[in-house]
C-alpha positions in Angstrom: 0.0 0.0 0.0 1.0 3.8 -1.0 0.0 5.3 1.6 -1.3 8.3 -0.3 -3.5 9.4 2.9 -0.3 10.3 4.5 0.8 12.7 1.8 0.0 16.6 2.7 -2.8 18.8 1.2 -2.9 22.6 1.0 -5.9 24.7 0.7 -4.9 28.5 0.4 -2.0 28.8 2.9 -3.8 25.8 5.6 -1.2 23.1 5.3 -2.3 19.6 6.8 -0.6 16.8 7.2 -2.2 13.7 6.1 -5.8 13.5 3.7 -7.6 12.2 6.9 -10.3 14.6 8.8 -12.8 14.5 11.6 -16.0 15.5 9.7 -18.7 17.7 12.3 -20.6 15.3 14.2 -23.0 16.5 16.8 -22.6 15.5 20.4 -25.8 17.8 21.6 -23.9 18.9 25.0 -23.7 22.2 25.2 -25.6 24.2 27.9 -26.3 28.2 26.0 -23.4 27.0 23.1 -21.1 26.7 25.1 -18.3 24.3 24.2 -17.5 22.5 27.7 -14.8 19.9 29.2 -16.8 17.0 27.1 -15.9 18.5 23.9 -12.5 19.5 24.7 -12.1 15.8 25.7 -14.0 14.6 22.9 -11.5 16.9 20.0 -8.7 16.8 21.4 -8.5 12.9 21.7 -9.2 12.8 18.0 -6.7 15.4 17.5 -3.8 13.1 19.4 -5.1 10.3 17.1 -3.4 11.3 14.2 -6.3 13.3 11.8 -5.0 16.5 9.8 -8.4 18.6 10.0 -11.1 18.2 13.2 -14.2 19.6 11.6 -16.2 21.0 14.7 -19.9 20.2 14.6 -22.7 22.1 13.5 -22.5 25.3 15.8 -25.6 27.6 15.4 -25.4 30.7 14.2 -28.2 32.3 16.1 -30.5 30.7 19.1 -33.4 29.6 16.8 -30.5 28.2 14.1 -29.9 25.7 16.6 -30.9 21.3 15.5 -31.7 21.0 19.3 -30.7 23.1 22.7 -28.2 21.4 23.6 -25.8 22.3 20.1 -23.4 24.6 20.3 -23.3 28.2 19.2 -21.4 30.8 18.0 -23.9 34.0 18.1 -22.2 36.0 21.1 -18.8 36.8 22.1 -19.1 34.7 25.5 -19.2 31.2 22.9 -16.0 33.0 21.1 -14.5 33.1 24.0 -15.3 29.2 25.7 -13.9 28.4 22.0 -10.1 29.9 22.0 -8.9 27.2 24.5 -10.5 25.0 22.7 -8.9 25.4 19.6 -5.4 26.1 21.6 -5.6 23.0 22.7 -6.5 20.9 19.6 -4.0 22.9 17.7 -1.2 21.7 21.1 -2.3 18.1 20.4 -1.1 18.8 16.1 -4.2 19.2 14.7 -6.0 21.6 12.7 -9.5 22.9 13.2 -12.7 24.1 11.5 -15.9 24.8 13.1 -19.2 24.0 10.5 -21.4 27.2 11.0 -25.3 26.6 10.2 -28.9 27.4 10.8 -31.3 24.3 11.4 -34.2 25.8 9.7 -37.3 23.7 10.0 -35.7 20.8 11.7 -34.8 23.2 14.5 -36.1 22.6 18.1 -35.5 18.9 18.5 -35.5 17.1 21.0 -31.8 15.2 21.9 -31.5 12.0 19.8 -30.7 9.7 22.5 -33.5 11.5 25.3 -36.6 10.5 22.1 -37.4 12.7 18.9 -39.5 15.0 17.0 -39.5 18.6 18.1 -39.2 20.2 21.8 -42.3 22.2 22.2 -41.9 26.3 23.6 -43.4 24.9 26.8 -40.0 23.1 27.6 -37.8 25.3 26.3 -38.4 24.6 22.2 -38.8 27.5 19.6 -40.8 27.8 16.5 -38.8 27.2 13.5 -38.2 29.1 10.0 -38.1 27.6 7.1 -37.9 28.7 3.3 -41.8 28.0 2.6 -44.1 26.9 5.4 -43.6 23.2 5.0 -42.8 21.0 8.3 -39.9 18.7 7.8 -42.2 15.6 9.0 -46.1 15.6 8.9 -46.2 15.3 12.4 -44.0 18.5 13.3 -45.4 21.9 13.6 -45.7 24.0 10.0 -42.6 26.6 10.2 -42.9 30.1 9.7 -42.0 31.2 5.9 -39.4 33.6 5.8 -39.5 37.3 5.0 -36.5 39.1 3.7 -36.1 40.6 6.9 -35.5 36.9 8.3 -33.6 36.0 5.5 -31.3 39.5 6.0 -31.2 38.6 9.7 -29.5 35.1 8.9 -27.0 36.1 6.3 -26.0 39.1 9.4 -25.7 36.4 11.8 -23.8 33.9 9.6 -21.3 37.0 9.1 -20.7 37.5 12.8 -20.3 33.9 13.6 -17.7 33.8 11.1 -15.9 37.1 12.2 -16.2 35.1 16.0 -14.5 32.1 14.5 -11.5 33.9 13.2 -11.0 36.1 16.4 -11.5 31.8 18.4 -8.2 31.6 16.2 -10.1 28.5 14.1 -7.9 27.7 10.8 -10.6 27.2 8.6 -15.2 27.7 8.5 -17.3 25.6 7.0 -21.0 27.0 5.6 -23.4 23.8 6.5 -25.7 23.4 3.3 -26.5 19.8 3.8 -28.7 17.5 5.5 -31.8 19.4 4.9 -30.7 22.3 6.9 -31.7 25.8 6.2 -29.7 26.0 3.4 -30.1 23.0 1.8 -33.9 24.1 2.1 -33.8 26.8 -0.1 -31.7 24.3 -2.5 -34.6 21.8 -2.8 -37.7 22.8 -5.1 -39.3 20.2 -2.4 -38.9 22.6 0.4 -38.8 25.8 -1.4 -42.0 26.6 -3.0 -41.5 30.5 -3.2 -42.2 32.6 -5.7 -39.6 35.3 -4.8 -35.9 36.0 -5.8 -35.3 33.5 -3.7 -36.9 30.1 -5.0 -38.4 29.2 -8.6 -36.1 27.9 -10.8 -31.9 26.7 -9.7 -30.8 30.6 -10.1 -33.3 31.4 -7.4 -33.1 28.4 -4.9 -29.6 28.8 -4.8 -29.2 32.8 -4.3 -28.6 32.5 -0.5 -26.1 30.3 -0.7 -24.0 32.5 -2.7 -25.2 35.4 -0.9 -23.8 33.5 2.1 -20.7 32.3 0.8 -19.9 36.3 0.3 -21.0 37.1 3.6 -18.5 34.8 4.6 -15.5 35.5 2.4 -15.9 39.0 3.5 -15.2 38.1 7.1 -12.7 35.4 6.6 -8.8 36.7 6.0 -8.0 36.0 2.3 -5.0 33.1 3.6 -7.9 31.3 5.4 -10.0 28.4 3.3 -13.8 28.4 3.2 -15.3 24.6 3.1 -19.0 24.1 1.6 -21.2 20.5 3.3 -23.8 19.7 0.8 -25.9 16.7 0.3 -25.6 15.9 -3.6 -28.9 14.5 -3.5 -32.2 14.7 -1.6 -32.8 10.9 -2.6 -36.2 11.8 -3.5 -38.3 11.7 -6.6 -38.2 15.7 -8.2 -36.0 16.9 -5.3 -32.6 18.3 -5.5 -29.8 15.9 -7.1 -26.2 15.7 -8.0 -26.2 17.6 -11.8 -28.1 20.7 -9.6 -25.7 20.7 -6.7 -22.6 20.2 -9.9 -23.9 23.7 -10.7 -24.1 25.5 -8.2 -20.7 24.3 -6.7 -19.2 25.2 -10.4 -21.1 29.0 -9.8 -19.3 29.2 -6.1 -15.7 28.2 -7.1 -15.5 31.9 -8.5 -16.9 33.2 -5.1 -14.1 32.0 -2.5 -15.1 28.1 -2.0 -11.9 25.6 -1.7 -13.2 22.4 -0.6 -16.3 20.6 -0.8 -17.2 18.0 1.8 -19.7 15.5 0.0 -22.8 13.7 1.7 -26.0 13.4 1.0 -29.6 13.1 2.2 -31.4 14.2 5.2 -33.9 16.7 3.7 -37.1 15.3 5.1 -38.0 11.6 5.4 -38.5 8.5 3.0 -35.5 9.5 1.3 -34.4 6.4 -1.4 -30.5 6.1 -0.5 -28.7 2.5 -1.2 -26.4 3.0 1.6 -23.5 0.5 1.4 -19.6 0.8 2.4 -18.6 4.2 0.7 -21.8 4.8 -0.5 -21.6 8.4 -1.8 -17.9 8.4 -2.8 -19.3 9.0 -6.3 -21.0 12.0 -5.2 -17.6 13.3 -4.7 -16.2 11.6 -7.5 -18.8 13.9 -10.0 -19.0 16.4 -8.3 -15.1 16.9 -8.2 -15.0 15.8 -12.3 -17.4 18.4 -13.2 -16.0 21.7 -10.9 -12.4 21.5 -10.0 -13.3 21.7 -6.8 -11.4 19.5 -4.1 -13.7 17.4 -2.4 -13.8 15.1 0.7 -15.6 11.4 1.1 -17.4 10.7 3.9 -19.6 7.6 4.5 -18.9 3.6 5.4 -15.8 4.3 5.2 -13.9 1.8 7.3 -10.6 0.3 6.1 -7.4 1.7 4.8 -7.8 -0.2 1.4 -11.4 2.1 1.1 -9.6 5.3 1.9 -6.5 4.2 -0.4 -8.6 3.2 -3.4 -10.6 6.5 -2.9 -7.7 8.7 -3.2 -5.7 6.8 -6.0 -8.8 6.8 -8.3 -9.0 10.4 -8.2 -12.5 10.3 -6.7 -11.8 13.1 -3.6 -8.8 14.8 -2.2 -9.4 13.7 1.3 -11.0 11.1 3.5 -13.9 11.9 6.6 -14.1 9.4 8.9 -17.0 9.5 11.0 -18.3 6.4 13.1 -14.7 4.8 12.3 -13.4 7.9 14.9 -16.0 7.9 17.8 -15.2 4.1 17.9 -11.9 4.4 17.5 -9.7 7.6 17.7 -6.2 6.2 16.9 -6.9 4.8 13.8 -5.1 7.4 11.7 -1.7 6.9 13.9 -2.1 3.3 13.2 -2.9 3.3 9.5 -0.8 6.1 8.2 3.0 5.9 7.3 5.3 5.7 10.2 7.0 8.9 8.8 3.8 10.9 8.7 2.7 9.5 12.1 1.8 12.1 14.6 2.2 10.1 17.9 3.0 11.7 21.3 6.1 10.7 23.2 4.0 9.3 25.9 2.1 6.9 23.5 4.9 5.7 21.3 5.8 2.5 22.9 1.9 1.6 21.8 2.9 2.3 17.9 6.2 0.5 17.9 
């Protein structure tokens, strides 16, 4: 084996290491957004396992932008703040770090996965979602309240001063969230966005806040630092958004400020048809890389170092995510990757030798 996950990758002037990151992944403990001693445990760990990039998970923009209320948050300066030691310390364990900014949109105000589902109601704390067009993620959920340009002006302000936060927390690198049927990847879908405005109709339209966010957060970020785009390539449902559409609009951002793309797909409201298998939407990088330029990360089943190999010799993404593979195990990468690219601490070593 090459070992072509050990080799380094640049994106503007972020070098890292090895072509193996943490991708976001909730952990729904934060009390207010506040990143506490489980996540500096949780990252840091990681970061001593051997990954180039830690991808912080989805941390909300603004109170009602959060999935549930226990996700973090970076809408005031006290969350900036609980964030710089943070970072300090993944950076001390030899990792780099992003934070994914993003609104929740309609699927906003749930409950905790592991406490039961569907949405928290205002009596115990929950909020009423916003949402592109007034359509509730799940027949059962409450119908959302149809954004006005005043809401939509209110979210691109606060994705701007959650980005101008994340560069004064000292993070290396933001990533907008338009995946997972998130409030972004609501206005993508003609299946969520039925408006007649600007901002829905035909792909032009659908996809005008995500530029208008990707400038927002260019603006704030310093030219050296890279700007990372999550999408889903495909809502999985009949007449919904798909992998030519998202192609597009990716190939309409490159000239905006986006450097990477980190490739999933799904999650836009339920019944979705996905075939989900080991590496099941490498392919959705794969195009999606083919028809922009862009670099692009796999993330999905992916489990072994022949999978991550194959991926990167084929040409089919730049880098590897693993997810899953991580919480179960944080020292794969120092395992798996050359013994010259290995980032082990002196204390561990006699466990790698």
């Amino acid at each position: 084996m090459s070992t072509l996950f050990s080799t380094p990758l640049q994106l503007r002037s972020l070098a890292l290491s090895n072509r193996l990151f943490m991708p976001p992944m909730c952990q729904y403990s934060a009390i207010d957004g506040l990143p506490d001693d489980w996540h500096r445990q949780h990252y840091v760990t990681r970061a001593l396992g051997g990954v180039s990039l830690i991808v912080i998970e989805a941390t909300a923009v603004s109170p009602e932008g959060r999935i549930s209320p226990a996700d973090l948050g970076l809408w005031n300066d006290a969350q900036r703040d609980a964030f710089k030691p943070l970072v300090e310390a993944i950076h001390a364990a030899g990792a780099k770090v992003a934070v994914q900014l993003a609104h929740a949109g309609r699927k906003a105000s749930t409950s905790i996965p592991w406490l039961g589902k569907g949405q928290v109601p205002e009596t115990a704390g929950g909020w009423g979602p916003i949402a592109p067009s007034a359509i509730p993620f799940d027949p059962a959920d409450s119908e959302p309240q149809a954004m006005d340009q005043g809401d939509i002006d209110r979210v691109k302000k606060a994705f701007g001063d959650a980005t101008r936060r994340a560069v004064e927390a000292g993070f290396d690198a933001v990533e907008l969230h338009a995946a997972h049927g998130y409030l972004v990847h609501q206005f993508l879908s003609p299946l969520s966005n039925t408006r007649g405005d600007q901002y829905g109709g035909d792909l032009s339209g659908r996809s005008r806040l995500v530029r208008e966010l990707v400038r927002v957060l260019r603006h704030e970020l310093p030219a050296s630092m890279p700007l990372l785009i999550r999408v889903s390539a495909t809502d999985g449902l009949p007449g919904g958004w798909d992998v030519e559409e998202c192609a597009t609009v990716l190939k309409g951002l490159q000239p905006e400020g986006i450097d990477f793309v980190d490739v999933s797909s799904g999650g836009l409201a339920p019944g979705a048809k996905m075939v989900v298998g080991p590496g099941y939407q490498v392919g959705f990088a794969s195009r999606i890389r083919a028809a922009t330029g862009l670099p692009t990360g796999a993330v999905g089943l992916i489990t072994s170092a022949e999978q991550v190999e194959q991926i990167l010799i084929s040409g089919s993404a730049d880098a590897v995510s693993l997810g899953r593979l991580l919480l179960r195990d944080p020292y794969w990468p120092a395992r798996h990757l050359a013994p010259e690219a290995r980032r082990v601490p002196g204390q561990y070593l006699r466990a790698f030798s």
